[in-house]
C-alpha positions in Angstrom: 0.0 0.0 0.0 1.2 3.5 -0.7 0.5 4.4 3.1 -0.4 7.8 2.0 -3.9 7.3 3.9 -2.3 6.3 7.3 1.6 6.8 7.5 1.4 7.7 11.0 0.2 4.7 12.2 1.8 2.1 9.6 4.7 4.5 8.0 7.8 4.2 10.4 7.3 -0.2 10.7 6.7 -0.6 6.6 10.1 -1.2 6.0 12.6 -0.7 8.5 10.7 -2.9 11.2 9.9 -1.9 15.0 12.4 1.2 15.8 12.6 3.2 12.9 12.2 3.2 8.7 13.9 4.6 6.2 17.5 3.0 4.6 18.6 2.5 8.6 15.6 0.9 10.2 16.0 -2.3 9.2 19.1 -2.4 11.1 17.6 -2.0 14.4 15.3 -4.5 14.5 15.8 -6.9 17.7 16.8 -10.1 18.2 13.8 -12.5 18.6 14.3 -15.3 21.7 15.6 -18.7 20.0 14.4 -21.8 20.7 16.6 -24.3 22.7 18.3 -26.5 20.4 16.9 -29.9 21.8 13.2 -28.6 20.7 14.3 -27.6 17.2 16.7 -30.4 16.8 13.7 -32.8 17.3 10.9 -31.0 15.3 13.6 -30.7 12.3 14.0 -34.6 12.4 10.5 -35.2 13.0 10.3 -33.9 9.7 11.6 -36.9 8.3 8.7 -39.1 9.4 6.9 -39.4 5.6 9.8 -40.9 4.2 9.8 -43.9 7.3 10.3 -46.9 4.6 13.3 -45.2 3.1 15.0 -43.8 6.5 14.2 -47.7 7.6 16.2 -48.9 4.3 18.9 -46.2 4.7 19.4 -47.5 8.4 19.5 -51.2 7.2 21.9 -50.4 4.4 23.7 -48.5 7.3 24.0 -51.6 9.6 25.1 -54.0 6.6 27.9 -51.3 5.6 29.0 -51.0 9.2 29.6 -54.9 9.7 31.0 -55.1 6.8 33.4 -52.1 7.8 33.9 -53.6 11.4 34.8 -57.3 10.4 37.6 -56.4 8.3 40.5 -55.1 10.8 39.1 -58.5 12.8 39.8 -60.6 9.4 43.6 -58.9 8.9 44.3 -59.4 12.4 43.7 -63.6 11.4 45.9 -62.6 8.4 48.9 -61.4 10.5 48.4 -64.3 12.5 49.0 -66.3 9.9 52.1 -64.6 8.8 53.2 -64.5 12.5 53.3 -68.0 13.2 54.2 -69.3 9.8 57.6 -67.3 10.4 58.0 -67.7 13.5 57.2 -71.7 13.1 59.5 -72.1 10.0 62.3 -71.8 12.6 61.1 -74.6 15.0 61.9 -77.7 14.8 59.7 -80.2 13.0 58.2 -83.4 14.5 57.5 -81.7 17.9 54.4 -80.2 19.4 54.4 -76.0 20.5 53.2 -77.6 24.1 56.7 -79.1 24.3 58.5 -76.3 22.8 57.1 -74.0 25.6 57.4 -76.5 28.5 61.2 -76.9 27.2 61.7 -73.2 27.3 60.0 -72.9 30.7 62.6 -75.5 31.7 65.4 -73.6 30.7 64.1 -70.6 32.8 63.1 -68.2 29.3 59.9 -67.6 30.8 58.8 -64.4 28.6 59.4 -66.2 25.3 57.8 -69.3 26.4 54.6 -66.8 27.0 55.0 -65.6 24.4 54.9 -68.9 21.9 51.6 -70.3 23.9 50.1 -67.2 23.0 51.0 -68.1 19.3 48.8 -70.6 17.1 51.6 -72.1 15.2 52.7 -75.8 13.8 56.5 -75.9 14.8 58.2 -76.5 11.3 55.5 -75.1 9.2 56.3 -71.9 7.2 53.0 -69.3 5.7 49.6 -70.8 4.8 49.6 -68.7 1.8 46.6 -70.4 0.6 45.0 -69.7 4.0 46.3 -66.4 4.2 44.7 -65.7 0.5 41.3 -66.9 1.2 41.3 -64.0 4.7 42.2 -61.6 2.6 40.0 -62.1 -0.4 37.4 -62.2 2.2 38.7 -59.1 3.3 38.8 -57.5 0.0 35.0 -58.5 -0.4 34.2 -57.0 2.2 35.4 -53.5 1.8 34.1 -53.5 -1.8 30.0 -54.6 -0.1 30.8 -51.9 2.2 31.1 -49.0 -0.2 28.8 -50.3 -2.5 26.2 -50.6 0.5 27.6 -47.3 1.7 27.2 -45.4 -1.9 23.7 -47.1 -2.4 22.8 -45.3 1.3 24.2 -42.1 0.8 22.2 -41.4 -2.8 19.2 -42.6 -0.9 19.4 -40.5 2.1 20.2 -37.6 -0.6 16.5 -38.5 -1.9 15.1 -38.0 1.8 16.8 -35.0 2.6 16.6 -33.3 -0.7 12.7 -34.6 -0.5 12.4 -32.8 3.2 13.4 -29.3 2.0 11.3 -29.5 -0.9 8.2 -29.8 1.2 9.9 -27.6 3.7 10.0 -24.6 1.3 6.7 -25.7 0.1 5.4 -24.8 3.5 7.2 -21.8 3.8 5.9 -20.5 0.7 2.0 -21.6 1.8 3.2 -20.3 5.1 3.6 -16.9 3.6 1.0 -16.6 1.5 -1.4 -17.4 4.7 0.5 -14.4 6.8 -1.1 -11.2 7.7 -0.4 -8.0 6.0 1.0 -6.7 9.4 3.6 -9.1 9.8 5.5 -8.0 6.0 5.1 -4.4 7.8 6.8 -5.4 10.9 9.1 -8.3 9.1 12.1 -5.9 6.8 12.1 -7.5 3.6 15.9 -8.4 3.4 15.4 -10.4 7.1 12.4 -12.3 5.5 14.7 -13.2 2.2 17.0 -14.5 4.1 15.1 -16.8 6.5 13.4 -18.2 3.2 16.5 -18.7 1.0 19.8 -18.1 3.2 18.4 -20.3 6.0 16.7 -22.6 4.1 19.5 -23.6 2.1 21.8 -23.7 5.3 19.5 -26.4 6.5 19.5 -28.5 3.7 23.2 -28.3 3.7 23.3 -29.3 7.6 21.1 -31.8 7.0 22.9 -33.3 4.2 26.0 -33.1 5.5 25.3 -34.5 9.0 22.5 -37.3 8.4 25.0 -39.6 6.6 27.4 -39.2 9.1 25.4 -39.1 11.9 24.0 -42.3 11.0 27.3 -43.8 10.1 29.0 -42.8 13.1 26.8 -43.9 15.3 26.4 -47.3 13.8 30.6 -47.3 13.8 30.8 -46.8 17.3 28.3 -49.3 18.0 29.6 -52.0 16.0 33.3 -51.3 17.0 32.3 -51.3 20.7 30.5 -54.9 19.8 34.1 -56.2 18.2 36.8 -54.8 21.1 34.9 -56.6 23.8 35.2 -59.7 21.6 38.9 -58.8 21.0 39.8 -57.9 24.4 37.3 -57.1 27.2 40.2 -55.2 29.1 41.8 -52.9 26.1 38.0 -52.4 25.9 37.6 -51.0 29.0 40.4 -48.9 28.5 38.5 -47.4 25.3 35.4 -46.5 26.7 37.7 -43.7 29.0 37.0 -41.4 25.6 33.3 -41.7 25.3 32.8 -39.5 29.0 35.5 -36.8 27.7 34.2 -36.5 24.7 30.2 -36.4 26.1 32.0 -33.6 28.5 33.9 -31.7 26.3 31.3 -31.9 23.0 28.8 -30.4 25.8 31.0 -27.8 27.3 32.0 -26.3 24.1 28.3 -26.7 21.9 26.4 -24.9 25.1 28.7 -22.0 23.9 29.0 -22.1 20.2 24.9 -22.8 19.9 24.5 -18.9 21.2 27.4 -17.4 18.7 25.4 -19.8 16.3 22.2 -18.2 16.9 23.8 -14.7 17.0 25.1 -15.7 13.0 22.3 -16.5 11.9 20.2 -13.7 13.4 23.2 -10.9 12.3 23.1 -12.1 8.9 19.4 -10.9 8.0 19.9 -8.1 10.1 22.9 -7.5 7.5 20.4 -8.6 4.8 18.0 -6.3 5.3 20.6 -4.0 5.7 21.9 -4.4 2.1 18.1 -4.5 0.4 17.3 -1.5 2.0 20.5 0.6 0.5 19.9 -0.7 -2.6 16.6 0.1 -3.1 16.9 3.1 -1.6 20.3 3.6 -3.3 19.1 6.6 -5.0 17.8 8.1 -2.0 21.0 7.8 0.0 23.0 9.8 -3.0 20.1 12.5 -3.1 21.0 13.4 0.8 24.4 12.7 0.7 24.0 9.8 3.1 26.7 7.1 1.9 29.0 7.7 4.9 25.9 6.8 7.4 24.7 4.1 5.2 28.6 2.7 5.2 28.6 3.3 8.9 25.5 1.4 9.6 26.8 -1.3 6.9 30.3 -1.7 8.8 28.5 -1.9 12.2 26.2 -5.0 11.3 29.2 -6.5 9.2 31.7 -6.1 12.3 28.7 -7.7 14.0 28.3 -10.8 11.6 32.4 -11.5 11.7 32.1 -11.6 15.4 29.6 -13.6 16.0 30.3 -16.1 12.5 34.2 -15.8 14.3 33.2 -17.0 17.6 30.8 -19.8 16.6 33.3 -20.9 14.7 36.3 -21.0 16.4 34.4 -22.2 19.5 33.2 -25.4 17.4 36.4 -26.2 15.7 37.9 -26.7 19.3 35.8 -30.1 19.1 37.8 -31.5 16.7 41.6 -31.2 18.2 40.5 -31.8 21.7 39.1 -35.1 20.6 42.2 -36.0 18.5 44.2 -35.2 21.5 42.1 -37.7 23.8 42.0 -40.6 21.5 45.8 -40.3 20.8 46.1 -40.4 24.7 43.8 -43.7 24.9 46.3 -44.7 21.5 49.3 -44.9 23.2 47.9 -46.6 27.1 46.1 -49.3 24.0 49.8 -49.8 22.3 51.4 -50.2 25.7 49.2 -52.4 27.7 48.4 -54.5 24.0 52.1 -55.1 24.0 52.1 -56.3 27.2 49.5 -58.7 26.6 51.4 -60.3 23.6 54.4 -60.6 25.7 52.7 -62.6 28.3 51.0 -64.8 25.6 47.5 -63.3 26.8 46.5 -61.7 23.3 47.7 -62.4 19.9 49.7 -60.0 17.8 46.9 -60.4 15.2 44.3 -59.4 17.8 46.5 -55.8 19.3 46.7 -55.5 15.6 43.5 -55.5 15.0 42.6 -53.6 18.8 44.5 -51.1 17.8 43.1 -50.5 14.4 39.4 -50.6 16.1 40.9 -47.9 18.2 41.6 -45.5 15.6 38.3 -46.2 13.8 36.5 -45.9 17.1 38.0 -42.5 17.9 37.4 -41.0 13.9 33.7 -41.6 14.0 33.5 -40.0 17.7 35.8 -37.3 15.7 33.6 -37.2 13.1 30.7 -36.8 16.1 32.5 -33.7 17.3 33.2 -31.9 13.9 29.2 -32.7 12.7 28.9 -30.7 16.2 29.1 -27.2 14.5 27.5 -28.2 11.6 24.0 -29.3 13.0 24.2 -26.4 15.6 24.7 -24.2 12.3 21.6 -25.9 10.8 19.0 -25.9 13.6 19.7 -22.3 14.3 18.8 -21.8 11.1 15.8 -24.0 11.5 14.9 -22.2 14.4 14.2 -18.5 12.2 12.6 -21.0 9.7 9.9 -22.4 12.3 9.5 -18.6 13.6 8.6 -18.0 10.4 6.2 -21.2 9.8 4.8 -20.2 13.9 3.7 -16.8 13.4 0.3 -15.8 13.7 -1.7 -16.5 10.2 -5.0 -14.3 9.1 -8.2 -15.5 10.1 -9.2 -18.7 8.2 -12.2 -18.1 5.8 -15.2 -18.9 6.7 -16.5 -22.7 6.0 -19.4 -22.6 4.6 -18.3 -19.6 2.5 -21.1 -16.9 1.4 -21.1 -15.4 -2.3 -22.7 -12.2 -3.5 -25.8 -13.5 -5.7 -25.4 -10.4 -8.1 -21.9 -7.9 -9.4 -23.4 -4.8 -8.6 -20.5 -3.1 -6.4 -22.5 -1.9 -3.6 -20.4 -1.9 -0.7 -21.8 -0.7 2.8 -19.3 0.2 5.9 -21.6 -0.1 9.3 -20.3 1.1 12.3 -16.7 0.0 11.5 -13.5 -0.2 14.0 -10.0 -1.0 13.3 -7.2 0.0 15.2 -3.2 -1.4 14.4 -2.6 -1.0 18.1 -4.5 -1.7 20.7 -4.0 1.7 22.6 -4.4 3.4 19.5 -7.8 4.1 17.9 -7.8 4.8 14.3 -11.3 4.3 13.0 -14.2 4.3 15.6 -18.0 4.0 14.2 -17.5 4.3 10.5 -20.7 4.2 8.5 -21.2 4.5 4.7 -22.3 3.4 1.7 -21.0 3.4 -1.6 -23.5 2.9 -4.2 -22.9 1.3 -7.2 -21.3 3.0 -10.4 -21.0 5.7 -7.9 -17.4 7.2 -7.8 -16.3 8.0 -4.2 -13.3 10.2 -3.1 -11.4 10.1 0.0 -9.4 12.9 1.1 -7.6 14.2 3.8 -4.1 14.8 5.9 -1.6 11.9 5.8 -2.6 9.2 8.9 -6.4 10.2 8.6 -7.0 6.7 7.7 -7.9 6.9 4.1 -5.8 4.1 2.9 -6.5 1.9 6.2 -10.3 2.2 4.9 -9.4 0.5 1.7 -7.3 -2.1 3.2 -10.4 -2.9 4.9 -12.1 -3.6 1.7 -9.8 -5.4 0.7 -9.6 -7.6 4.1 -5.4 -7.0 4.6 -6.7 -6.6 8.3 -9.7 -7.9 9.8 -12.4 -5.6 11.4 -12.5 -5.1 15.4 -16.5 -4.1 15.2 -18.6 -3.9 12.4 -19.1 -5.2 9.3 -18.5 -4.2 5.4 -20.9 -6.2 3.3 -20.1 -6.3 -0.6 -24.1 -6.6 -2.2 -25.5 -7.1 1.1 -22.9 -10.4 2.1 -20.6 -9.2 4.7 -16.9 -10.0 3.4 -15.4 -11.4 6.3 -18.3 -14.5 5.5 -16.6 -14.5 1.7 -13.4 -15.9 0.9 -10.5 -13.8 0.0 -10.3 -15.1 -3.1 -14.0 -14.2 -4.1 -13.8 -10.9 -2.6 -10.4 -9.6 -4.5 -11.5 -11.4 -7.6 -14.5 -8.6 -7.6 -11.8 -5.8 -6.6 -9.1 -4.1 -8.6 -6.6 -2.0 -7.0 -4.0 0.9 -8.8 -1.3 1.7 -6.5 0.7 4.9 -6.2 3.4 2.3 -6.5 3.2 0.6 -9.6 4.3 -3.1 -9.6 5.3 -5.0 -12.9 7.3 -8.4 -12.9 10.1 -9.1 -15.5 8.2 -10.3 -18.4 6.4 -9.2 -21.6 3.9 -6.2 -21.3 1.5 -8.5 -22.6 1.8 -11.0 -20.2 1.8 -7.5 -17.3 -1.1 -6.7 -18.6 -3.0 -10.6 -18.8 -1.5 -10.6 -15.0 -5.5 -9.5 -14.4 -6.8 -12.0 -16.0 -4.5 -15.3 -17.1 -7.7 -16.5 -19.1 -8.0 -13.3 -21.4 -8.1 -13.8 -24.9 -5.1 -11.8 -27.4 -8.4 -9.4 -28.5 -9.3 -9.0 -24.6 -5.7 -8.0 -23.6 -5.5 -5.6 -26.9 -9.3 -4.0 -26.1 -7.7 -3.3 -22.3 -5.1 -1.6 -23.6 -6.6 0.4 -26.1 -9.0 1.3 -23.4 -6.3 3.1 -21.1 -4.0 4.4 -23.6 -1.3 1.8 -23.5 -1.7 0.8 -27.2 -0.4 4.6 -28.0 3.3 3.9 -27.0 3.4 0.3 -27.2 3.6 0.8 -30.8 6.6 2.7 -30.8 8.9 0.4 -29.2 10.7 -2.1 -31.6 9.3 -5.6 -29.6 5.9 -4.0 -29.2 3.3 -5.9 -26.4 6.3 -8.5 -26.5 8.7 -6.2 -25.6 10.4 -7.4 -22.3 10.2 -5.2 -19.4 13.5 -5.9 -16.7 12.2 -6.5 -13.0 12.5 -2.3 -11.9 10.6 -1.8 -15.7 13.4 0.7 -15.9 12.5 0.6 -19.6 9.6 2.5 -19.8 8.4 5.6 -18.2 6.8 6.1 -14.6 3.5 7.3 -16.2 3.4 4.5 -18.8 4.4 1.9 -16.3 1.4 3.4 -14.3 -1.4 2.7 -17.5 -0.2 -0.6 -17.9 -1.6 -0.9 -14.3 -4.3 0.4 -15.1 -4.7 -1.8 -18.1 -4.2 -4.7 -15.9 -7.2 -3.9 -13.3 -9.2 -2.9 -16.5 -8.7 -6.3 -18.1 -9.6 -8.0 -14.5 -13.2 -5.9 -14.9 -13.8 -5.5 -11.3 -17.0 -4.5 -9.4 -15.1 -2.5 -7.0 -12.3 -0.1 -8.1 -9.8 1.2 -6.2 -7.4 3.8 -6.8 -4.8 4.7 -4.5 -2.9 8.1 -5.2 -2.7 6.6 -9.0 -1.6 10.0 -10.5 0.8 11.5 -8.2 3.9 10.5 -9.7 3.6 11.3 -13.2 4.0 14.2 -15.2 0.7 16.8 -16.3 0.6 15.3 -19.5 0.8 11.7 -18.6 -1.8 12.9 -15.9 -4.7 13.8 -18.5 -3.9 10.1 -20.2 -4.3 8.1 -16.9 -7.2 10.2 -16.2 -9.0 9.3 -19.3 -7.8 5.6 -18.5 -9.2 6.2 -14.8 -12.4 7.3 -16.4 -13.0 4.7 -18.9 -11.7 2.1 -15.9 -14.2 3.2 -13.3 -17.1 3.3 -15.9 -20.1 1.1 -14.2 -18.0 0.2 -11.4 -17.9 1.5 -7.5 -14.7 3.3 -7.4 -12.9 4.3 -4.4 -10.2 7.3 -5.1 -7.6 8.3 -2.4 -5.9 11.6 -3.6 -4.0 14.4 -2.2 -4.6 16.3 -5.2 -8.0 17.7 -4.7 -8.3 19.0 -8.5 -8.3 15.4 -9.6 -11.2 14.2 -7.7 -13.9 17.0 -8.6 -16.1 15.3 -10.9 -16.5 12.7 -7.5 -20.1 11.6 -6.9 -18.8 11.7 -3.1 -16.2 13.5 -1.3 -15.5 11.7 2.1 -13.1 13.9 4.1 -11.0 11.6 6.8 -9.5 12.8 9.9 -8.1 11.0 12.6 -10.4 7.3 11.3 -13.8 9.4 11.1 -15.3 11.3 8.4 -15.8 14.7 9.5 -17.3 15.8 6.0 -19.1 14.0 2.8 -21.0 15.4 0.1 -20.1 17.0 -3.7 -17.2 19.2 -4.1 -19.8 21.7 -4.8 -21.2 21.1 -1.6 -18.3 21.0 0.2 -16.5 24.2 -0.5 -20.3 25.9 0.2 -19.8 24.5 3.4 -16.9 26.4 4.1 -15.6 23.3 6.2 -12.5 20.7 6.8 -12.7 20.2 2.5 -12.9 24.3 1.8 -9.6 24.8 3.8 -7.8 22.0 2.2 -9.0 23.1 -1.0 -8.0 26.5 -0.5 -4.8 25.4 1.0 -3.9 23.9 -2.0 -5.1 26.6 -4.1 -2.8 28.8 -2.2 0.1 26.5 -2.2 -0.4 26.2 -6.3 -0.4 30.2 -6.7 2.4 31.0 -4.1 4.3 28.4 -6.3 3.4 30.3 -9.5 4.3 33.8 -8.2 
């Protein structure tokens, strides 16, 4: 909305959000509470419950993959075995059993090496079961190959899921949106709510992919590790599990502090967002007043604040990772020590500290893993939290079920003792009452904040009533659907709005089932056809998103051509001249004539020359209509009308003199 009926009360949130407009206001705007990350972390996975089946396959695939992993150290600890005793038994002689070998060592008081050889499972004599030794590791090469075939075929299906899980998560955000309140885009700066739907979203989807997978795996590595070292060794075992309590502690000491720098990221960049939108559009602006020192200023602040926080969160999280390499190298070396002991005193084979010690590694990388993920998901849930903000706030009033429809398109529209305010301590329209017949033209007029565009809002339901009732051919509108009511309403803003595309398809934006003559009668109707012609594409000329390539007055017809082609009951016309130049004027006027022909048509201007021909003047102050009537009447009345008419009048020859 152009605001020019009610800037005082909307004007200084529109843009800039609560505590200030203008290029800096979006700047300002606080810091909402976050959610605690448990709560978030939970409703973000819950949001993998459609695709059960396949998170059931992907955990299967997950299991199979990690046994397959797990067996293999187990396997090449067999393999050295075999290696160990075949040269080590090669030197023994032949003919004689390892029992007696020991006890004759024993004998001879070499008591370690006698420990050591019953520890060994050897045939004294015998060199390397190659054939042996080939079939372990061919089993081990099978293995590993299952494993990252199993391991692929789980990643490109947990891809599906999550890639599956955004889409309907920006699905919702999209419905989410289009079921908000008017209010909340004038209290929500556009840059913030960009990047909640594209920045955040697309953080999440990262986090998600990123950390699912090796969540999963991890997990499942751990598990099936743990399983296999108690096999191995029940004590080296023991010895292992010293790293799962340090790394609970230290993964919570440091996430409790990197979650808030986390949140503080997150929230800083669409501060820093909105920042950026606002400049731009408003680049002009800025240069006009000579602002680009204060606009850097306030640009440097929010970035220094972004670096900070992004810094800290961070740093903080990347401690995760070194503190757990230290611990598991710690738990490395007392393994390799106490291991070796074991083989000395025939308690363990070398095969099996082989293999201990290789479970050790992999059972510290996936708890690694585990701590690195650690910034990552925080990363991704903070940004989940803005996203459920978003998908939590406050919608507009459901329609009502059973829906009412007007049984006729007449355009009579009736306002009986209306309220609205924005704020609750504020009043802004108390007791309204009129009636707008139809094919009657009415004009609303006043100072700026009067009211006069919060009563077309009304109309249009942007904001719901607080008393009172509008009824559109006797049905009251809050018993109609949106849809219904806007599909009988046309609106031409002060602010013209046209997308990149064609003018053609700008102009069938009214009406997506209008016919090539329909579009053409529209625009021959409002003018549009005149300078069409003279550019070299013609209606499929392409106009750039700003429509920088035609003027501000012909941009402002093919508006008008658009709510003409939509043929409206109820017009609405909101300051649709004030921007363009006199000549331009008398064109959209015609078009504004020919548009509101047979239709109720509700005109906001500050210009009071434009409205004159009115079949109603309704003159707004403060939410109430002090004065209605003709602008005969009006000026014989020698009221609230006369001495803005006569202010202008006095403005327009004091600027003439």
């Amino acid at each position: 909305m152009s605001g020019s009926g009610n800037g005082a009360q909307r004007g200084p949130v529109r843009r800039g959000g609560p505590g200030g407009g203008g290029p800096f206001g979006g700047a300002g705007l606080p810091t909402e509470k976050s959610m605690t990350f448990g709560p978030s972390a939970k409703r973000l996975i819950r949001r993998l419950a459609p695709h059960r089946v396949p998170v059931l396959v992907v955990i299967v695939l997950g299991i199979i993959s990690v046994v397959a992993t797990v067996l293999g150290p187990w396997l090449l600890g067999q393999g050295t075995n075999i290696i160990f005793a075949g040269a080590f038994g090669k030197g023994l002689p032949a003919g004689s059993t390892k029992e007696q070998i020991v006890e004759g060592l024993r004998a001879s008081g070499d008591q370690s090496q006698a420990d050591l050889l019953s520890g060994i499972d050897l045939v004294p004599g015998q060199g390397i079961d190659f054939d042996r030794l080939a079939m372990v590791l061919g089993l081990v090469l099978v293995l590993y190959v299952a494993a990252s075939i199993f391991s692929w075929v789980q990643g490109r299906l947990l891809n599906t899921i999550v890639q599956r899980t955004t889409y309907s998560l920006r699905e919702e955000v999209e419905t989410k949106i289009n079921r908000l309140p008017l209010g909340y885009f004038d209290r929500m700066p556009r840059g913030e709510l960009l990047s909640r739907v594209t920045n955040d979203m697309d953080n999440v989807a990262q986090s998600l992919q990123q950390t699912l997978s090796q969540l999963l795996t991890s997990i499942l590595t751990v598990v099936g590790i743990l399983v296999m070292m108690f096999v191995t060794s029940p004590l080296l075992a023991v010895i292992s599990l010293v790293t799962i309590p340090l790394t609970i502690v230290i993964t919570t000491v440091i996430a409790k502090r990197s979650q808030k720098l986390f949140v503080a990221q997150w929230a800083s960049t669409g501060q820093l967002n909105a920042q950026v939108e606002e400049n731009f559009t408003g680049h002009a602006l800025v240069k006009v007043f000579g602002r680009q020192r204060e606009t850097e200023a306030a640009f440097r602040a929010k970035n220094d604040e972004l670096y900070r926080a992004s810094f800290g969160a961070q740093f903080v999280s990347g401690i995760i990772m070194p503190a757990m390499m230290f611990v598991g190298n710690l738990v490395y070396v007392v393994i390799a020590v106490v291991g070796g002991l074991q083989v000395a005193t025939g308690a363990l084979s070398i095969g099996a500290v082989q293999a201990f010690i290789q479970y050790s590694r992999q059972f510290t990388q996936p708890l690694t893993q585990l701590g690195s993920m650690v910034n990552l998901l925080q990363s991704g849930v903070a940004s989940a939290e803005r996203v459920f903000e978003l998908l939590d706030a406050e919608e507009q009033v459901p329609d009502a079920v059973p829906a009412l429809s007007p049984s006729e398109n007449r355009g009579r529209l009736v306002f009986d003792d209306v309220s609205f305010r924005y704020l609750p301590d504020k009043p802004l329209i108390e007791h309204l009452s009129l009636v707008a017949e139809p094919g009657q033209t009415v004009a609303i007029v006043g100072p700026t904040g009067a009211g006069k565009t919060t009563l077309v809002n009304l109309i249009m339901r942007f904001y719901e009533l607080d008393a009172g009732r509008i009824t559109l051919d006797g049905v009251d509108i809050a018993q109609m659907t949106r849809r219904d009511l806007r599909s009988r309403t046309g609106m031409v803003l002060q602010d013209t709005w046209l997308f990149g595309g064609t003018i053609r398809d700008n102009i069938a934006y009214g009406d997506p089932s209008a016919s090539e003559e329909e579009i053409l009668d529209a625009a021959r109707a409002t003018y549009v056809d005149r300078f069409v012609h003279s550019l070299p594409e013609g209606y499929d000329t392409v106009l750039d998103d700003e429509a920088s390539n035609v003027s501000a007055g012909e941009k402002q017809l093919l508006t008008i051509a658009r709510a003409f082609l939509a043929k409206p009951s109820v017009l609405i016309l909101d300051e649709a001249t004030s921007s363009v130049d006199t000549r331009t004027e008398q064109l959209v006027q015609k078009a504004m004539s020919a548009l509101r022909a047979d239709r109720t048509s509700f005109v906001i201007a500050h210009r009071l020359s434009t409205i004159r021909d009115a079949d109603l003047i309704l003159v707004m102050e403060s939410g109430s209509i002090v004065e209605q009537g003709s602008h005969t009447e009006l000026l014989a009345a020698g009221g609230a009308y006369a001495a803005l008419y006569e202010a202008q009048f006095a403005s327009a020859t004091s600027s003439a003199d």
